[in-house]
N, C-alpha and C positions, 0 to 999 in steps of 0.2 A: 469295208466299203461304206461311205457314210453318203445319205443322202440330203436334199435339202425339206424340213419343213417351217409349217408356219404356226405359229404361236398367236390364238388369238384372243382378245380378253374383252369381255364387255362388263360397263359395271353391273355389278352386283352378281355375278357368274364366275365358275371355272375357268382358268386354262384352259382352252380348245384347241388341239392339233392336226394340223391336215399335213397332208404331202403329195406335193403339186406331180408326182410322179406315179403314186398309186392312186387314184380317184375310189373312192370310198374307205378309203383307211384312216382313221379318226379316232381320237382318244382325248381325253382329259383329262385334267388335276386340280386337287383343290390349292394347288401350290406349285409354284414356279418346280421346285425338285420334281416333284409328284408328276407332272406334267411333262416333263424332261426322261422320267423314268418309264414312265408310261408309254411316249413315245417310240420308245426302242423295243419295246416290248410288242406294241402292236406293229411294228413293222416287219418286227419275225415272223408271228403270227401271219401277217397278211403275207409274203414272202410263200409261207411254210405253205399256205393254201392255194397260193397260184402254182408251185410248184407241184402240188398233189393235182392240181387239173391240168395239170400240161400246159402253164400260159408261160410264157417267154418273159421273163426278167428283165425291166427297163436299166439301160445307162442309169446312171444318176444325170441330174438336168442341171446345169450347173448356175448360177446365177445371173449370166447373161443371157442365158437362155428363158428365163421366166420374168425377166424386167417388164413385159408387157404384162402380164399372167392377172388377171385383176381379183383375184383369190386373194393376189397378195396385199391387195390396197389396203392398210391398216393394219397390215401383220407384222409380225419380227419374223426375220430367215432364223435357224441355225441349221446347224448337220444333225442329223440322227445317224449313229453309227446301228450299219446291218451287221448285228453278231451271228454270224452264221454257229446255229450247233455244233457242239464238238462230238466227238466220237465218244462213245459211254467204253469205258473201260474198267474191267471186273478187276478187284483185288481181293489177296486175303489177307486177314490182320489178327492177332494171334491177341486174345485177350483174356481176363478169367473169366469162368462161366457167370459168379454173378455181376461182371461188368456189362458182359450180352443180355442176362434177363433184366437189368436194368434201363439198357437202353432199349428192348426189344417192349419195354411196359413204357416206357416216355415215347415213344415213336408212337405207339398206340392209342396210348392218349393223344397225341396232335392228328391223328391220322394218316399217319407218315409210314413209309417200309423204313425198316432199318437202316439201309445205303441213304435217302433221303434223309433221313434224322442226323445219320453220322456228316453227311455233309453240308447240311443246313446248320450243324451246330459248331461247326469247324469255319464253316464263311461266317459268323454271328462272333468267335470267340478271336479272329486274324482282323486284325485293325492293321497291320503291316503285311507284304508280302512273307513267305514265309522265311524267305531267306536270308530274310533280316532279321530274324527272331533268333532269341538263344533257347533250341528246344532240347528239354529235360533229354539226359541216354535214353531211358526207360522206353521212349518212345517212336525213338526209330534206329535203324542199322548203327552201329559205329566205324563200321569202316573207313579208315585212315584217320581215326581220335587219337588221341593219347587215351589210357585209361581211367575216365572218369574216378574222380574222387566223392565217394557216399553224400549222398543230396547236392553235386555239382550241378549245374549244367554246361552242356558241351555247346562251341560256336555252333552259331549255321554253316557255317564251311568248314573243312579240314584245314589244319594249320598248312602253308604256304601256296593256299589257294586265294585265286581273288576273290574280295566280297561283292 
């Protein structure tokens, strides 16, 4: 669901974002991204907190509907997309023991649990979805491979699957 906010800048200041649908929800950036990312962020956030007190979750308001809105005089519209949470889902991963105390000592150093480390370093090291990547056997199931050949790597798909 994305809603409308407003981007607002004055010189010599931040990015400042409001959103004409949650009255007090506000963020900023020192950069047009930053500002855009922040966005989304505090929108969950504020979302996450009216849902914890029981408040009813507006429509999104859609642009004809805030053409008079004088919030907006001097601002830029775009959408903020509401990433609604996913569901956390427990896995197990079979690795060698000093590959866990080494991530179990890096996670600790950042402050991090171990599931946090593993998938903060996994979003950090995926520049592409994943299924577009050619990932090493070693690394996950091979069912319906052919049998990798010694330092190959195998498609992201099984052969006569689509990509």
């Amino acid at each position: 669901m994305e809603y409308i906010a407003y981007l607002h800048k004055d010189k010599n200041s931040d990015y400042g974002v409001s959103f004409p649908d949650f009255p007090g929800c506000i963020t900023a950036g020192s950069t047009l991204e930053e500002a855009h990312r922040m966005a989304a962020e505090a929108l969950v956030l504020h979302v996450a907190g009216m849902r914890e007190d029981g408040e009813a979750i507006p429509k999104p308001s859609t642009h004809d509907d805030l053409r008079a809105d004088p919030a907006m005089n001097g601002a830029v519209a775009f959408l903020a997309e509401l990433r609604e949470p996913e569901r956390t889902v427990r896995i197990n991963i079979t690795a060698r023991q000093s590959q866990i105390e080494e991530i179990d000592r890096r996670a600790r150093a950042k402050g991090l649990t171990r599931s946090s480390y593993i998938v903060q370093s996994a979003e950090r090291e995926s520049c592409l979805p994943l299924a577009e990547k050619s990932i090493p056997h070693t690394h996950r199931s091979t069912a319906g491979y052919p049998p990798p050949v010694r330092g190959e790597s195998i498609p992201a798909a099984p052969p006569g699957t689509p990509a």
